[in-house]
N, C-alpha and C positions, 0 to 999 in steps of 0.2 A: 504493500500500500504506500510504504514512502516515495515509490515514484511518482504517483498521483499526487501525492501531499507535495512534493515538489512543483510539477506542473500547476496545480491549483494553486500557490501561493505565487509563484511566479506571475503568473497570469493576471490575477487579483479574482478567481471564481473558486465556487466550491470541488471539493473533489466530484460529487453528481453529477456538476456540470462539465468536465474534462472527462468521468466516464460516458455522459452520452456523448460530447463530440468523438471521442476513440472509437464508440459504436453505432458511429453515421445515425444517431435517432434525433428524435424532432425534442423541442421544448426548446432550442439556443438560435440565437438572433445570428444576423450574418456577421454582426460584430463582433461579437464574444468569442465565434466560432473562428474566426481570424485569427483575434488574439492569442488563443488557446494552438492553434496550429503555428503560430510564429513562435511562442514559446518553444513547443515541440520541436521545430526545426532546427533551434539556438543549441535546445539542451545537446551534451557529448554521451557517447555511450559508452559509460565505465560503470563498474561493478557499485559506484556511488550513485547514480542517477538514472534516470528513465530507461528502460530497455535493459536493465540489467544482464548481464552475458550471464546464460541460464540455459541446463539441459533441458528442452523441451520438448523434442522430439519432432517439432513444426518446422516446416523449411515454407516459404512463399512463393508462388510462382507470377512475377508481374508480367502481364503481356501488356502490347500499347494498343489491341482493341480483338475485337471477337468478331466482327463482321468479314474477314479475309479469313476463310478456313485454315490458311496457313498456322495459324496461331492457337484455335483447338487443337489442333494438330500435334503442336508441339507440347502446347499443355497437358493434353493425355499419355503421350510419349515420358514427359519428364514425371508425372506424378505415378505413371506405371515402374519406372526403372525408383524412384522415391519410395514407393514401398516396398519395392522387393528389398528394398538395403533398410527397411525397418524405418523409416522416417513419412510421417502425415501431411499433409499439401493443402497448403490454401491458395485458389486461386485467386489473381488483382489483376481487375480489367481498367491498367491507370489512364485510359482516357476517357471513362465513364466517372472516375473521381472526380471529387469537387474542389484540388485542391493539386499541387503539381506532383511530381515526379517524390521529391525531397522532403514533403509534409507527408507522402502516402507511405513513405518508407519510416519517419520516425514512427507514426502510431502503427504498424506494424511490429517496431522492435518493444515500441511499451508495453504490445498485450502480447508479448514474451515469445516471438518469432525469433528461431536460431539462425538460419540462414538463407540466404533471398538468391532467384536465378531470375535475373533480366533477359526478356528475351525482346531484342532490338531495343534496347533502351534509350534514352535521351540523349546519350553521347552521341550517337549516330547521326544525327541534327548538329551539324557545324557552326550553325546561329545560336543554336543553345550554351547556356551557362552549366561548366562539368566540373565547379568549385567543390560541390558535394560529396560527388564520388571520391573525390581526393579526402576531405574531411570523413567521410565514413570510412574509409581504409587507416587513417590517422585514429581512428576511436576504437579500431577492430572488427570492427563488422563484417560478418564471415557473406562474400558472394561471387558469384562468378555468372560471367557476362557470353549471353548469346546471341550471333553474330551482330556482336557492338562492339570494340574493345577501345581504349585510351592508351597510349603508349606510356604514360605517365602511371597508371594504373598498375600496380605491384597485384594483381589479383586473375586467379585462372578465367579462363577465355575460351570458348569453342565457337568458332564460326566456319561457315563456307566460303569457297572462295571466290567472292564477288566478279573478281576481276576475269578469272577464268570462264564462269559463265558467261561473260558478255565475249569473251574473245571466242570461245567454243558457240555460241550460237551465232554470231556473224561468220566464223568459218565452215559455219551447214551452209548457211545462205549464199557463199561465194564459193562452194563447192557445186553447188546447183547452178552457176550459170551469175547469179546478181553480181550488180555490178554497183548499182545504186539503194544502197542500203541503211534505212536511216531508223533511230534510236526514239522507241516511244519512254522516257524517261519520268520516274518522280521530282518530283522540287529541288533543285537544282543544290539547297543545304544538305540534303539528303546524301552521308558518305559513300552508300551501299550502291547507290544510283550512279554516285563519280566514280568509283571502282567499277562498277558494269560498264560506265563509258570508256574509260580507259584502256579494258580490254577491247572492246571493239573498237576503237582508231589503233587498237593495233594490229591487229587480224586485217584492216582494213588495210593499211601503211603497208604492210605486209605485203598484201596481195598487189601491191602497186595503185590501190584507186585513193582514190579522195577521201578523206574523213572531212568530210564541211560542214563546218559549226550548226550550217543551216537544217542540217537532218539529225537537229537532236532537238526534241519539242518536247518543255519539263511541263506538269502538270502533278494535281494530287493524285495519291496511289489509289485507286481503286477501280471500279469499270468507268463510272462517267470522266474520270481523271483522262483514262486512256485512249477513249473516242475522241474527247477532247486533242488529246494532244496526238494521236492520229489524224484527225480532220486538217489541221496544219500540216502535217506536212504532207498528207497527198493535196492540199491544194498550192503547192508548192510549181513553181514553172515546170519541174524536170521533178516531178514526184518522184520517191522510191519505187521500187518493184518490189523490196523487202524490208521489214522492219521486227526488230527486238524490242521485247519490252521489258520494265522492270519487274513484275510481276505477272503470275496468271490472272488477275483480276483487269489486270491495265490491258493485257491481250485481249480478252475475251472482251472487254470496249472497244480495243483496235478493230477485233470481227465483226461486232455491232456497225463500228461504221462504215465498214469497206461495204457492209451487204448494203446498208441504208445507203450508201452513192452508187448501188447495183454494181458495186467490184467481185469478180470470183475470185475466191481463196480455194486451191493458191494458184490458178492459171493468171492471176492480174496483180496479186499481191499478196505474197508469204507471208506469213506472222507465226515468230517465237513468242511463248511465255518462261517463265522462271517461277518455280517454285515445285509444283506440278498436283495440283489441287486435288481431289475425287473428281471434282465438277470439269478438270481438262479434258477426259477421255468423253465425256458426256455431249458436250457441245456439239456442233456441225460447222465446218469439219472439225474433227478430232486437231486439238492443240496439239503442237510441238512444243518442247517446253525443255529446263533444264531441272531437273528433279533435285532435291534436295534431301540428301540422306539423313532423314530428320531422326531416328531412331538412333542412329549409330552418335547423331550430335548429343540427343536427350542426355542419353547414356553417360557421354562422357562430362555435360557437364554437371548430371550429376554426382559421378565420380569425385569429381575435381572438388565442389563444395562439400562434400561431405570429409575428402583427406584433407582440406582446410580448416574446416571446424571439428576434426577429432584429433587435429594437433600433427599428424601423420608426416605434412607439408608442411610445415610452418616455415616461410619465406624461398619458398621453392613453384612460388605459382607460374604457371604451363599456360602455355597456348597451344590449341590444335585447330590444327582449319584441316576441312573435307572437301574433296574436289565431287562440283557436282556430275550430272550424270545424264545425259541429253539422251532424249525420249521421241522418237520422230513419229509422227503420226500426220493425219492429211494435210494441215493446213498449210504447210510448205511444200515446195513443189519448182520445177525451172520454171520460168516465168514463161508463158506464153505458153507450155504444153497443153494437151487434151487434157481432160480429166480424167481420172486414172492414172494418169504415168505421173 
């Protein structure tokens, strides 16, 4: 209870009222509820104050949203291989929180969370502020980051290899013949998006063609993102014949709109996704995509948190990156072929 009695005094409210802000319940103003969360975020976590380092047996899984199955995905993967190793899972859907990244993780460690797996966490965002993560590894805080990592960050890491899937999905498309190949991309802050480009201006460089700024059109991640930023560039003078995109969800808006301008995929226009969803094989035509060995990631970074917080690793934190795994199915094709070949 002394962590409570700390945050309540700090704050200037009762312990009641710092327990319902900790349990998202109604009765506290948006004021209070502020103030109580700035406290939290202030406090350090030492065996003297809030979050006290405590066997609990809870690890947390924060994803940044549940509407891209990508991130079920992984959630089930990491709380499956979490129990097998005897440890409980809560899930945190932190873009449905009322409150950032760094207020969602302090009241997690108050109500006695052992260790936390970010999955694309806010570092990934190069406009974002990553003072936190540094101050949570300066206070202890046992976690490991998936595919996010900070170079500055002393803490295990499992991600894929961005850069490889953009370079491996522009190398299908210019092994089919394209020549003109342009990048349906996320928000240009977005690391995981400039590593996917990276690869593909180099596959591209590679093959002797152009990488022109012009055939990379950023937009939000999701399907409307990627129609969107598809619709650019085929209204482009010298449109693609093919296009990558940063996700499955950005793809399957790429196919949304190539049919809505009456384009065949893929006799008029190929489209990659990345990730490789349940819903890719389902579509028409069937996505090409770069599959993401999400189980063999889960895995390891559970691993990794768990010989972090049982002392195993202490100051021997690992990265491992997995190379994805390209998946061909109809929606790429030579440009201009019959359907079927």
């Amino acid at each position: 209870m002394s962590g409570l009695a700390e945050i309540a005094a700090a704050a200037g409210v009762s312990i009641s009222t710092v327990s319902r802000v900790l349990n998202r319940r109604g009765g506290v103003n948006d004021a209070t509820r502020r103030r109580v969360l700035a406290v939290l975020a202030d406090l350090p976590y030492t065996s003297r104050g809030v979050g006290a380092l405590q066997r609990t047996g809870v690890i947390a899984l924060l994803v940044p949203e549940l509407s891209n199955p990508v991130f079920p995905a992984f959630a089930e993967a990491l709380e499956t291989w979490a129990a097998r190793r005897g440890y409980s899972s809560v899930l945190c859907n932190t873009r449905s929180a009322s409150m950032r990244e760094e207020g969602y993780v302090r009241m997690l460690l108050a109500r006695g969370i052992e260790g936390m797996v970010f999955v694309s966490p806010e570092c990934t965002d190069s406009a974002a502020s990553h003072d936190h993560y540094l101050r949570l590894v300066d206070e202890g805080v046992h976690m490991v980051l998936v595919n996010g990592t900070l170079p500055a960050l002393d803490v295990p890491s499992v991600s894929v290899d961005e850069q490889v899937a953009g370079y491996a999905a522009a190398r299908h498309l210019i092994q089919l013949g394209h020549r003109r190949i342009g990048f349906v991309s996320g928000p240009a802050r977005s690391m995981p998006s400039r590593a996917k480009a990276a690869g593909w201006q180099l596959a591209l460089e590679g093959a002797g063609l152009d990488a022109d700024p012009a055939l990379v059109a950023h937009a939000p991640y999701g399907a409307t993102g990627g129609a969107l930023a598809a619709g650019r560039l085929l209204e482009l003078p010298h449109p693609p014949t093919g296009v990558i995109c940063s996700s499955d969800l950005m793809a399957i808006g790429a196919l949304s709109e190539a049919q809505r301008r009456g384009l065949r995929v893929p006799q008029e226009l190929s489209v990659v996704g990345f990730d490789d969803i349940p819903m890719a094989q389902h579509v028409a035509p069937g996505l090409t995509t770069l599959a993401q060995p999400i189980t063999e990631i889960a895995r390891a970074a559970i691993d990794g948190l768990i010989t972090a917080m049982e002392g195993a690793g202490a100051g021997s934190a690992h990265a491992r990156v997995f190379r994805p795994r390209l998946v061909v199915r109809e929606s790429t094709g030579p440009h201009g072929a019959p359907a079927g070949i």
